[in-house]
N, C-alpha and C positions, 0 to 999 in steps of 0.2 A: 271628482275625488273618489266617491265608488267606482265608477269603471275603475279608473289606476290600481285602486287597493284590488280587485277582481284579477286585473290584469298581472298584477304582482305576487298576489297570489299562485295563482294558476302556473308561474313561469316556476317559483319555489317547489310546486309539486310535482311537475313535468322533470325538474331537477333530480327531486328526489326520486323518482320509480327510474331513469335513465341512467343516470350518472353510477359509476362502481363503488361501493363501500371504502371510504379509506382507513388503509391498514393503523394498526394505533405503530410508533414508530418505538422502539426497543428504548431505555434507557443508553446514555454510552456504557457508564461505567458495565453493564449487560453485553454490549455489542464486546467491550475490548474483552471483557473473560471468555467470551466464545470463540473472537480471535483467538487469544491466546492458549487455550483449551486443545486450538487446534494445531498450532505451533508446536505446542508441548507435544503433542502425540507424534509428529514429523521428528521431533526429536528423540522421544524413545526409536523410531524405525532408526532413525543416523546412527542411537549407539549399539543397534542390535547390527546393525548393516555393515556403516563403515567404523565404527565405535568414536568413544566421545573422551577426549582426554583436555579435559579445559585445566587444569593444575599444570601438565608440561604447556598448553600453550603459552597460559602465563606466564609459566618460569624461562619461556624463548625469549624475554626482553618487555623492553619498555613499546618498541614499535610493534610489537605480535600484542599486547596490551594494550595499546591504543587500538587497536581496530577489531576488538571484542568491543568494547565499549561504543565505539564509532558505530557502529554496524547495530549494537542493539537500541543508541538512542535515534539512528535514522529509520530502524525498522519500525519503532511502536510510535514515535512522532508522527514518522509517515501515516500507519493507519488512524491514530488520534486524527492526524488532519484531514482523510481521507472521508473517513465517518462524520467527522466533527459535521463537515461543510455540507452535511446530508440532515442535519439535525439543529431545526430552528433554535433562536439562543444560544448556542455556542462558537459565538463569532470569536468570542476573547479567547478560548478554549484553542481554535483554530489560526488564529495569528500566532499563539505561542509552541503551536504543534509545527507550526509553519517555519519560524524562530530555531528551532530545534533539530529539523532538518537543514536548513542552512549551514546551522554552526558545523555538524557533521559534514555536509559537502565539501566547506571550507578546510573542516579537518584534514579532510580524505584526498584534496588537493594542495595541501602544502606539504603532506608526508610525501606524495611524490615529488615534490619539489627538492627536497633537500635524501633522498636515498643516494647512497653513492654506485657507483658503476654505471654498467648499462641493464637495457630489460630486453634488447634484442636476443638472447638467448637461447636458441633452436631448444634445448631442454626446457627452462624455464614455460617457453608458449606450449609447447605440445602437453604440458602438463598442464599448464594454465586452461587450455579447451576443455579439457574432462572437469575439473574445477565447475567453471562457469557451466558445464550443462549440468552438474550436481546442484548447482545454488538454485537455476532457476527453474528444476524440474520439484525442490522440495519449496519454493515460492507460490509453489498451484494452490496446494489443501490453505494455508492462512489466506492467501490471495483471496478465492476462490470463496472462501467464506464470508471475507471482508466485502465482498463486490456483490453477496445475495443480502447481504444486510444494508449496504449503501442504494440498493434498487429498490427499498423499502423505505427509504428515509424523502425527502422533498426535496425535488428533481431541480436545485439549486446548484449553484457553482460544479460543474462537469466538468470542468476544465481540472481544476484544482484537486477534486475528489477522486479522478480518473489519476492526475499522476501519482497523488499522495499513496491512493492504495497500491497502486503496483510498486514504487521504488520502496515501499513499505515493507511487502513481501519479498520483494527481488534481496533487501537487505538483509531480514530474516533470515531468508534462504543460505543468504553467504555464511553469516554468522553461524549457522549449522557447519556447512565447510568449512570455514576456520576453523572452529573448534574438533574437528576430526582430521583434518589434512598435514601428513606427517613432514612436509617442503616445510625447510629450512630458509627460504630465499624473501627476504621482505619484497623483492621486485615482484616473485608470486604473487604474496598476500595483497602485494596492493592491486595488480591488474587481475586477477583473476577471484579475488575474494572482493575487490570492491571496487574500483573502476568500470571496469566491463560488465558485472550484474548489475552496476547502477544504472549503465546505459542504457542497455537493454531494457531496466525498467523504464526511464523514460519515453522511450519510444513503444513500447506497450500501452504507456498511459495514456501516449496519443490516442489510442485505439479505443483504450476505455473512455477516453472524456468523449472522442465522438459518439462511443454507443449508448453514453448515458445523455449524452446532448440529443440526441435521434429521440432517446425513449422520453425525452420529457416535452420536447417539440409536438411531439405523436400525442401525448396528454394534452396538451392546451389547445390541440387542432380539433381534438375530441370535444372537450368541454365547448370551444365554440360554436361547434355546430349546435348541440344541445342548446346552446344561450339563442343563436340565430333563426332556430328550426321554429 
């Protein structure tokens, strides 16, 4: 019974002199204002750069109004879920951030269901390009924030956290573009303000859930040795 207590000892302190400090993990409600801190400031460059006219976009209709809203409940759900799922106890927090992007997706897919005309339009696409590398180049700074704060949280659900942040910012990003982008064309706004930046972020997110799956595989192979050694 001594030895054991000796021996359990010994493994608990060998623990502590090896093993890395862990970081204390940020509150959310901290993480999302720092998001969004950083959002905001992407936003002052949009209205200094391409400027910011969110009154005419609203006054463009019911469908240029829906996808301001689209776009800003998929963007902060998204990070909500991205974050959440890094941060013990907010499973309930993370099913409903989860919930919330859905309903967006579903939005964002039945508006193209019922637009009229076509979207093959040589104009329409070559404007939609520029579009889409505006959304997802002003997607980095909130992204980019959200993914050093999820690297700090507990190396859970990667999968989830990887897409939630990126289609998160990919959204953000659009919603900056919409609110400055003078196209008249709902066939635009939907493929280039939010189809195609949502794609995009999901296959980004792929990239992220592997490299947060990789970094926390890398953690547990660490600690083992440490337990085995």
């Amino acid at each position: 019974m001594s030895s054991a207590r000796l021996s359990t000892e010994a493994l608990v302190a060998r623990l502590a002199d090896e093993l890395a400090p862990v970081r204390a993990i940020p509150p959310q409600h901290r993480q999302l204002l720092a998001v969004t801190a950083i959002w905001a400031g992407s936003a002052a460059f949009v209205a200094g750069w391409l400027g910011l006219h969110p009154l005419a976009v609203l006054a463009r209709g019911g469908i240029s109004t829906t996808f301001v809203w689209v776009l800003a409940l998929v963007g902060f759900a998204g990070l909500t879920l991205g974050l959440a799922c890094r941060i013990p106890g907010r499973e309930r927090l993370a099913r409903a951030a989860a919930g919330g992007v859905a309903i967006g997706v579903l939005v964002v897919s039945g508006v193209g269901l019922v637009l009229p005309g076509s979207a093959a339009d040589a104009g329409t696409l070559a404007q939609g390009m520029n579009c889409v590398g505006e959304s997802l180049f002003l997607a980095i700074p909130s992204g980019m924030m959200a993914l050093v704060l999820a690297l700090r949280g507990a190396p859970w659900r990667p999968c989830v956290a990887g897409l939630g942040l990126t289609i998160g910012a990919t959204s953000l990003g659009a919603l900056l573009v919409h609110l400055s982008c003078p196209s008249p064309s709902p066939w635009h706004w939907w493929l280039a303000h939010a189809l195609v930046p949502l794609a995009v972020g999901v296959l980004v997110g792929f990239l992220v859930a592997w490299v947060l799956e990789r970094l926390g595989l890398r953690s547990q192979i660490a600690t083992s040795r440490v337990l085995e050694a």
